[in-house]
FILOFI-531152 format. One line per 4 residues: number of its first residue (from 1); their letters; for each residue x, y, z of N, C-alpha, C. Coordinates in Angstrom, 1 decimal. Atoms other than C-alpha are relative to their C-alpha. Layout:
# FILOFI-531152
NUM = a = X,Y,Z,X,Y,Z,X,Y,Z | ...
//
This chain:
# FILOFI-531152
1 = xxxx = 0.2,1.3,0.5,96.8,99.9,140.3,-1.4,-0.2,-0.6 | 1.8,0.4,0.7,92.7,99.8,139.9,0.1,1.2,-1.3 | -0.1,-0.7,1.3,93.3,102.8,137.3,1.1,-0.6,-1.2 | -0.6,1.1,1.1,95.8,100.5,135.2,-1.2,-1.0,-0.4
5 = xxxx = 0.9,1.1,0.7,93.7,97.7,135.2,-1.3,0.0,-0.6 | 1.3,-0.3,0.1,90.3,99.4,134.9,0.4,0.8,-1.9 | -0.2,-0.8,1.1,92.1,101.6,131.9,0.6,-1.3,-1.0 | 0.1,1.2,0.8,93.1,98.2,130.4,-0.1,-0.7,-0.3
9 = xxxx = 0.9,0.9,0.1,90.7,96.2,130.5,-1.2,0.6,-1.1 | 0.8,-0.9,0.5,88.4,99.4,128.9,0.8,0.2,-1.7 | -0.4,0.2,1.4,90.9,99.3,126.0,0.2,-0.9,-0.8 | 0.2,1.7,0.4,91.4,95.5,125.5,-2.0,0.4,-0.8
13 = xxxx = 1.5,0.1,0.3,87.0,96.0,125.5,0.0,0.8,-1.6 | -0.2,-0.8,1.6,87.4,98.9,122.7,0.7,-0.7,-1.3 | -1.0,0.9,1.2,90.2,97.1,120.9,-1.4,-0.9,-0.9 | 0.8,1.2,0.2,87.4,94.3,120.6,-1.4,0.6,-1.0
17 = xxxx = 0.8,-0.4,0.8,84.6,96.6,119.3,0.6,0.6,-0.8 | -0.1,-0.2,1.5,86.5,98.0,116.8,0.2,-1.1,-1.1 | -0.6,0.9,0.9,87.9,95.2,115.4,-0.9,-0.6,0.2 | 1.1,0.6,0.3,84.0,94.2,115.0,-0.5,0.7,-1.4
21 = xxxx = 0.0,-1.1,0.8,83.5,97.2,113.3,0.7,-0.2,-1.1 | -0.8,0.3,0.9,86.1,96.7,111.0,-0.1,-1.3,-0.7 | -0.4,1.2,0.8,86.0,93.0,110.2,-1.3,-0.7,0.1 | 1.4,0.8,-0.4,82.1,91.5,111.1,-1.2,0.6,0.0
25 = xxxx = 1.0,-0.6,-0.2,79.7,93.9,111.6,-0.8,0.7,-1.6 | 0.9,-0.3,1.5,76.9,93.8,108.8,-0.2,1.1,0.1 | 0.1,-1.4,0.4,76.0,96.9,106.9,-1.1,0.6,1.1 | 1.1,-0.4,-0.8,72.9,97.1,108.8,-0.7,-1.1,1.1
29 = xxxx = 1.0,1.0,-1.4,71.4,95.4,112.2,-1.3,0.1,-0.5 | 1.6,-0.2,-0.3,68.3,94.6,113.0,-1.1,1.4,0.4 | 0.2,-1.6,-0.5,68.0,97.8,114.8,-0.2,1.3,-0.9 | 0.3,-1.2,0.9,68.7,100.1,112.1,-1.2,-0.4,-0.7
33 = xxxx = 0.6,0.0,0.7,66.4,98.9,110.1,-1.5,-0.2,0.9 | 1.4,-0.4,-0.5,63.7,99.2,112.7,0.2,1.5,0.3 | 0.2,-0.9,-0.3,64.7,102.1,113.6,-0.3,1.0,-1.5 | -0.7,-1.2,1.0,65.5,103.7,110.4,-1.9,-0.4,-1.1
37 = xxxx = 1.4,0.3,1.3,61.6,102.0,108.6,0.7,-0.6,-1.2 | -0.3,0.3,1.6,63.8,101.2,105.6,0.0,-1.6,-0.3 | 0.4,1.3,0.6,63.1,98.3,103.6,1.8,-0.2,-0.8 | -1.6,-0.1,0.2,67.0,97.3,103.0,-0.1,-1.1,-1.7
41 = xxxx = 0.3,0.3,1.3,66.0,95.5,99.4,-0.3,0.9,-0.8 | 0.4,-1.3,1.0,65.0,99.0,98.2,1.6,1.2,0.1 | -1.2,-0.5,-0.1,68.6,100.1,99.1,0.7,-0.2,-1.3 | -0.5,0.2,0.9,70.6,100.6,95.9,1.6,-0.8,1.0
45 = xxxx = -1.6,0.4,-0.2,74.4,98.4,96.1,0.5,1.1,0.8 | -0.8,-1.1,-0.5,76.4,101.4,96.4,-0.3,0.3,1.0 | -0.4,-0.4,-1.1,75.3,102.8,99.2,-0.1,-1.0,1.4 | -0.1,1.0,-1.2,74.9,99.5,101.5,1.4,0.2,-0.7
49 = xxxx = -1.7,0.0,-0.1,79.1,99.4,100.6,0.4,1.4,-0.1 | -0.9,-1.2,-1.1,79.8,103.2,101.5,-0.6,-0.2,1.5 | 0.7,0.2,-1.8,77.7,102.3,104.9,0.7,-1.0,0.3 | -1.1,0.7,-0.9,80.3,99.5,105.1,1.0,0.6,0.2
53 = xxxx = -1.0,-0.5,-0.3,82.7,101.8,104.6,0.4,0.7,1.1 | 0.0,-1.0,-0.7,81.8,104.2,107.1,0.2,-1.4,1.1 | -0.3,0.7,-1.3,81.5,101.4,109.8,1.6,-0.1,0.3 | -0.9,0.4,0.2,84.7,100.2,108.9,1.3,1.4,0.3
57 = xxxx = -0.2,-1.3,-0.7,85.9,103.9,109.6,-0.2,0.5,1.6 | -0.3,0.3,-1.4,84.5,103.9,112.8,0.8,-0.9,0.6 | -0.8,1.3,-0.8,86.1,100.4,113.5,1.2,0.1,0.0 | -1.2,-0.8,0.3,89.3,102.5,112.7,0.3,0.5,1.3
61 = xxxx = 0.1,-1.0,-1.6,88.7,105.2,115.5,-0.1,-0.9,1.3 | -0.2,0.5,-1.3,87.7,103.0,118.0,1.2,-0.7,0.0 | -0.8,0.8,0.0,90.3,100.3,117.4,0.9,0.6,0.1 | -1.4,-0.5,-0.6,93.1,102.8,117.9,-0.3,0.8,1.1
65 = xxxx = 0.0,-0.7,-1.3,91.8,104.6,120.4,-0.1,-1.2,1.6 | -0.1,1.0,-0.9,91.4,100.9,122.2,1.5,0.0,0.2 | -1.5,0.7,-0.4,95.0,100.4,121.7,0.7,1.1,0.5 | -0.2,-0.7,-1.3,95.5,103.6,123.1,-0.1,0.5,1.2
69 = xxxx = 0.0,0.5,-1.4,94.0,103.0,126.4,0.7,-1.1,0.1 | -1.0,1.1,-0.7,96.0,99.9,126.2,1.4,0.3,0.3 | -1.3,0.0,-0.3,99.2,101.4,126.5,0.2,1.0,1.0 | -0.1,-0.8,-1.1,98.2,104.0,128.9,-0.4,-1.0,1.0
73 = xxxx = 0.3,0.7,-1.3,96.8,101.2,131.2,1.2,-1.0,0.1 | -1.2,0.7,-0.7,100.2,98.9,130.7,1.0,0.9,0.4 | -1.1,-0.8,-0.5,102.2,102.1,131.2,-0.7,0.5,1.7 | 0.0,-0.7,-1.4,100.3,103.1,134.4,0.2,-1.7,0.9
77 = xxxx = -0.1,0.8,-0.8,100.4,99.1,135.7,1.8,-0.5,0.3 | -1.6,0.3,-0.2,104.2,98.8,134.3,1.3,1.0,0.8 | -0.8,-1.5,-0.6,105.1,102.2,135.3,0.9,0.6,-0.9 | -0.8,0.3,0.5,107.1,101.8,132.2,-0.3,1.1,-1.4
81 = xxxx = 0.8,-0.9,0.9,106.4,104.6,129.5,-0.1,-0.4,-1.1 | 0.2,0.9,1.1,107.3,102.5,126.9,-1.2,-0.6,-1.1 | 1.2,0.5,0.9,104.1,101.2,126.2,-1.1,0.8,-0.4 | 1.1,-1.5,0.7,102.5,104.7,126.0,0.5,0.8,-1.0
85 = xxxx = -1.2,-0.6,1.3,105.1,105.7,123.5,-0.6,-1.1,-0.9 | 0.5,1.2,1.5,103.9,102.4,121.3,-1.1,0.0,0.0 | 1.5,0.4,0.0,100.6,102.4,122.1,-0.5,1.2,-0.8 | 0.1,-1.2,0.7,100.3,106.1,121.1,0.2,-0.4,-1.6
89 = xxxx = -0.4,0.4,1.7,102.1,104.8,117.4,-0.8,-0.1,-0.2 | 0.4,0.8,0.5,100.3,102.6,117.1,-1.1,0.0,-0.3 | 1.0,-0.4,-0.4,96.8,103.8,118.1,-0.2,0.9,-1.3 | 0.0,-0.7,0.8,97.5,106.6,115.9,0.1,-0.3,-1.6
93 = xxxx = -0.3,0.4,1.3,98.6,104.7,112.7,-1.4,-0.8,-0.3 | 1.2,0.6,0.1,95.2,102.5,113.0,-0.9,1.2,-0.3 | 1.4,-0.8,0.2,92.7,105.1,113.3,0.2,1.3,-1.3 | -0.2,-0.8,1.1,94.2,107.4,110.6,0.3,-0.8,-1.3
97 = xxxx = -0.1,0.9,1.3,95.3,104.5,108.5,-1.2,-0.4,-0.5 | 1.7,0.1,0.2,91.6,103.6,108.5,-0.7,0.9,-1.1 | 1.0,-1.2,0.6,90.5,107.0,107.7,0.2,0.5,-1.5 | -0.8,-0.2,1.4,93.1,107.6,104.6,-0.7,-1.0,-1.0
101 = xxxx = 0.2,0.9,1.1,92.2,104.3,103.3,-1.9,0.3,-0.6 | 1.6,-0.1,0.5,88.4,104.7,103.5,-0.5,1.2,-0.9 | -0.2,-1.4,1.1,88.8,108.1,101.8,0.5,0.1,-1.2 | 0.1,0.5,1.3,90.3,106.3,99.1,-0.9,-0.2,-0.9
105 = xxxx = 0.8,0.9,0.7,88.1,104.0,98.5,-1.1,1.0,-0.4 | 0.9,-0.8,0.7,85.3,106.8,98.3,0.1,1.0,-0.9 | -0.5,-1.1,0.8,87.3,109.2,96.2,-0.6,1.0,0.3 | 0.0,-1.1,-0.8,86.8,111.7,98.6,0.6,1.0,-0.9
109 = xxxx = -0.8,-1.3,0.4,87.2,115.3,97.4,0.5,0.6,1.3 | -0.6,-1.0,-1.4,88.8,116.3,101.2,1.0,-0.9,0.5 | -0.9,0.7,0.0,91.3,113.2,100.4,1.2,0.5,0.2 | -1.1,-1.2,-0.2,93.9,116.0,100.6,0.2,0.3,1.5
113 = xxxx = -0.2,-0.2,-1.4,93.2,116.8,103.9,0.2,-1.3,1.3 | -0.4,1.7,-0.9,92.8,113.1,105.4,1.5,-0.4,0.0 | -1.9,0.9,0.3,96.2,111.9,103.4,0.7,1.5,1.0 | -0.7,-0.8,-1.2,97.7,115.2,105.7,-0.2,-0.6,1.4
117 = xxxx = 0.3,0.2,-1.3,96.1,114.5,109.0,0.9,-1.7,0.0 | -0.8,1.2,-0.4,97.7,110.8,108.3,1.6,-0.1,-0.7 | -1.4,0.1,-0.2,101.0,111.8,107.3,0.3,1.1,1.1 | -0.8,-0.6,-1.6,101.4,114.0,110.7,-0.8,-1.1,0.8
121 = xxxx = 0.0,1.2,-0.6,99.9,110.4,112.1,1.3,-0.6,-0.1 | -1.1,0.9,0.3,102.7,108.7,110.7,1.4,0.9,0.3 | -0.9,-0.8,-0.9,105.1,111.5,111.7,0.2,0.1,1.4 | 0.1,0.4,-1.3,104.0,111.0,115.0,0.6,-0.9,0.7
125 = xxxx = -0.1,1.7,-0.5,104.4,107.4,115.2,1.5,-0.2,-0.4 | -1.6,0.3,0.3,107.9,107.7,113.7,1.0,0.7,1.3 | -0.9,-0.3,-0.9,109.0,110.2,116.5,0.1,-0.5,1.3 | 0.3,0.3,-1.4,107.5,108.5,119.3,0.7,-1.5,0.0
129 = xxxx = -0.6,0.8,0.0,108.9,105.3,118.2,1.7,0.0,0.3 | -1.3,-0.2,-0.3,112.4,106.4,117.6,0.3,0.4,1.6 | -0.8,-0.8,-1.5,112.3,108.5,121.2,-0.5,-1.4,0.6 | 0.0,1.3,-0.6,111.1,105.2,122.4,0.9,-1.0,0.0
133 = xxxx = -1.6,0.9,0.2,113.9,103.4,121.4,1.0,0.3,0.6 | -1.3,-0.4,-0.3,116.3,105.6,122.3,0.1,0.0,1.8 | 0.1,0.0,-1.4,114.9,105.9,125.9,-0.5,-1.3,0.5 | 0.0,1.2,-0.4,114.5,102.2,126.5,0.8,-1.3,-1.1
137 = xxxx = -1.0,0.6,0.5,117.2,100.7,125.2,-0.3,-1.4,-0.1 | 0.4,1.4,0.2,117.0,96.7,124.3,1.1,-0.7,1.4 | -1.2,0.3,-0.4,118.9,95.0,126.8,0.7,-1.1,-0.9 | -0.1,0.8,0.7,121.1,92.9,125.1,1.1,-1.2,0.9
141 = xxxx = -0.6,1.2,-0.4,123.1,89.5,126.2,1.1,-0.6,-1.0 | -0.7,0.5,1.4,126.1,88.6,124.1,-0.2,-1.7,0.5 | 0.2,1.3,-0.4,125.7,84.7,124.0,1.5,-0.5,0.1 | -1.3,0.6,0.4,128.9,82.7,124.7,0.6,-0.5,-1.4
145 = xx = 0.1,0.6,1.4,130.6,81.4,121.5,0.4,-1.0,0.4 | -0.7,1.2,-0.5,131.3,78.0,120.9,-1.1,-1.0,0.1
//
């Protein structure tokens, strides 16, 4: 029970920093730019917006790897595998969908190899869903008519 809720609460938390990463988090803190000396006005455009990109890449990784502790922590609290079969998809289709897109956007020359690694993502997420389906069936309720 404390390894469900400890492993779901740790992915809920992840979920949360990625999807900081991805949607909030300026190109540069305060921090970097102490740490790093750089005067962020002597920064050309371009590369403050590939340094969002790259965050936005991490906010990928984490954010599926959160939603993949979340479905191992509602599968170890449900007992129910279901949600480690979706969470896996799902987990998997975020942090690779991230990675493809951001590899777009920079016209990556190793775009070849990303769009692969995210179509055996999306291969993934298709088998795990279907075997998910088929091994937890919906229940269904016919309603009265009338």
């Amino acid at each position: 029970m404390l390894s469900g809720v400890l492993t779901t609460v740790l992915g809920a938390l992840a979920l949360g920093v990625g999807g900081y990463f991805l949607f909030l988090r300026p190109t540069l803190l305060p921090e970097d730019i102490r740490h790093t000396g750089i005067d962020p006005t002597t920064l050309p455009p371009a590369f403050l917006d590939w340094l969002g990109i790259v965050f936005a890449t991490w906010g990928g990784f984490i954010a599926g790897f959160g939603i993949l502790l979340l479905g191992i922590g509602i599968t170890l609290l449900s007992r129910r595998t279901l949600w480690l079969y979706l969470g896996t998809a799902a987990g998997v289709l975020v942090a690779f969908g991230r990675f493809v897109l951001s590899n777009i956007l920079i016209g990556s020359d190793f775009l070849w190899f990303i769009a692969t690694l995210f179509v055996l993502a999306l291969a993934l997420a298709i088998v795990l869903v279907v075997t998910a389906v088929r091994r937890h069936p919906t229940r269904r309720t016919d309603a009265p008519e009338g």
